[in-house]
Backbone as CSV, one residue per row, in Angstrom:
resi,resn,N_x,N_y,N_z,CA_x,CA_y,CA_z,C_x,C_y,C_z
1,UNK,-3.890,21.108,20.797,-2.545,20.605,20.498,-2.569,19.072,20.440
2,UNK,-3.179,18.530,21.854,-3.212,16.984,21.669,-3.757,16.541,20.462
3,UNK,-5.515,17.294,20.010,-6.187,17.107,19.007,-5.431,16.389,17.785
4,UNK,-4.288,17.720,17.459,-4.265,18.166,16.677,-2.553,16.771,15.931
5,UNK,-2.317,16.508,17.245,-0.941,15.283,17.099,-2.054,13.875,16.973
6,UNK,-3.455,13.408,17.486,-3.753,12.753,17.102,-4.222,12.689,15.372
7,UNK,-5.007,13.839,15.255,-5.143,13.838,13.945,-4.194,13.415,12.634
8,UNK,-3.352,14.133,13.269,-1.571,14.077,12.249,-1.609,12.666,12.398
9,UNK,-1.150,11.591,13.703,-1.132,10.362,13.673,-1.760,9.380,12.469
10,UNK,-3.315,10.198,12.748,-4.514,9.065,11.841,-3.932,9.340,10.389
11,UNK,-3.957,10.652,10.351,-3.377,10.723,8.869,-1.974,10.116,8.210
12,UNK,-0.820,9.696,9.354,-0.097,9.051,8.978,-0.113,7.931,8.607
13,UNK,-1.086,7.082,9.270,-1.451,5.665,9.456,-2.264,6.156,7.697
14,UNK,-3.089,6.743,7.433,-3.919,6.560,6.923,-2.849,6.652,5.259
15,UNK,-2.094,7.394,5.163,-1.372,7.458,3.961,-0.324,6.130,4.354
16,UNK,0.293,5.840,5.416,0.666,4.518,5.427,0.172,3.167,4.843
17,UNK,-0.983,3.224,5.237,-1.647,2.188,4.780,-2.193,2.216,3.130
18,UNK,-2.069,3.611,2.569,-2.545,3.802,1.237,-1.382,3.211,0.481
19,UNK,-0.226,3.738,0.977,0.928,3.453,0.375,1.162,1.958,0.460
20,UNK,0.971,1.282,0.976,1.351,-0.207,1.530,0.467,-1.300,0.965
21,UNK,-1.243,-0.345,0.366,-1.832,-1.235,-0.822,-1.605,-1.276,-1.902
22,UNK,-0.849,0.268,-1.970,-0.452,0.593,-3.642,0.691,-0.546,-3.741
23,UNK,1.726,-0.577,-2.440,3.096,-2.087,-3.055,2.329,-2.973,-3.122
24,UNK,1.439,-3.422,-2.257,0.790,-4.750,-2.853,0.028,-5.228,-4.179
25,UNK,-0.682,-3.954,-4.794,-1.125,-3.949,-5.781,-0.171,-4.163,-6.602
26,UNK,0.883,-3.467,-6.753,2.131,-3.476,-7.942,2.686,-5.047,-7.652
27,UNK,2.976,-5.373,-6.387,3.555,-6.629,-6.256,2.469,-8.117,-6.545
28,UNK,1.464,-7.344,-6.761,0.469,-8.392,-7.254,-0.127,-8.684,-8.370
29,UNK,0.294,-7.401,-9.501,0.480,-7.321,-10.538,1.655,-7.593,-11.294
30,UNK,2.816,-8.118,-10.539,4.074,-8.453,-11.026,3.859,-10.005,-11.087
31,UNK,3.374,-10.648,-9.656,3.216,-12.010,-9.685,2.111,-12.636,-10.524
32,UNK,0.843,-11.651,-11.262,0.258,-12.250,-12.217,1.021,-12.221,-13.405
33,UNK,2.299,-11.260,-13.924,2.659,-11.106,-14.599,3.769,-12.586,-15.130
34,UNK,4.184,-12.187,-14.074,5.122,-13.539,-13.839,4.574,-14.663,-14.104
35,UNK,3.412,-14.990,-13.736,3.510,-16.156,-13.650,2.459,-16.692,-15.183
36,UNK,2.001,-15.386,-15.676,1.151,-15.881,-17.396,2.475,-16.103,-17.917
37,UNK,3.769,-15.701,-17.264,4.890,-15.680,-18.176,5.723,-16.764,-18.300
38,UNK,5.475,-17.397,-17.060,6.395,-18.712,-16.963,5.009,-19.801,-17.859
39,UNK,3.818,-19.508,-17.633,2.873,-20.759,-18.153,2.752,-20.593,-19.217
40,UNK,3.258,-19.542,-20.107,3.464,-19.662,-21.451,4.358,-20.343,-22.398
């Protein structure tokens, strides 16, 4: 049971953190976007 709530944990963290590179990726692809856009 304990096992089994740590496991769940890691896996939360672990899709947490997937999810939280995917905003950075998008938000880091907006600010290159942005900004070829303003230096144009």
């Amino acid at each position: 049971m304990r096992a089994g709530r740590r496991a769940a944990r890691e896996w939360r963290a672990r899709t947490a953190m997937k999810t939280k590179g995917r905003i950075v990726c998008i938000k880091d692809a907006q600010d290159r976007v942005l900004t070829d856009f303003l230096r144009s």
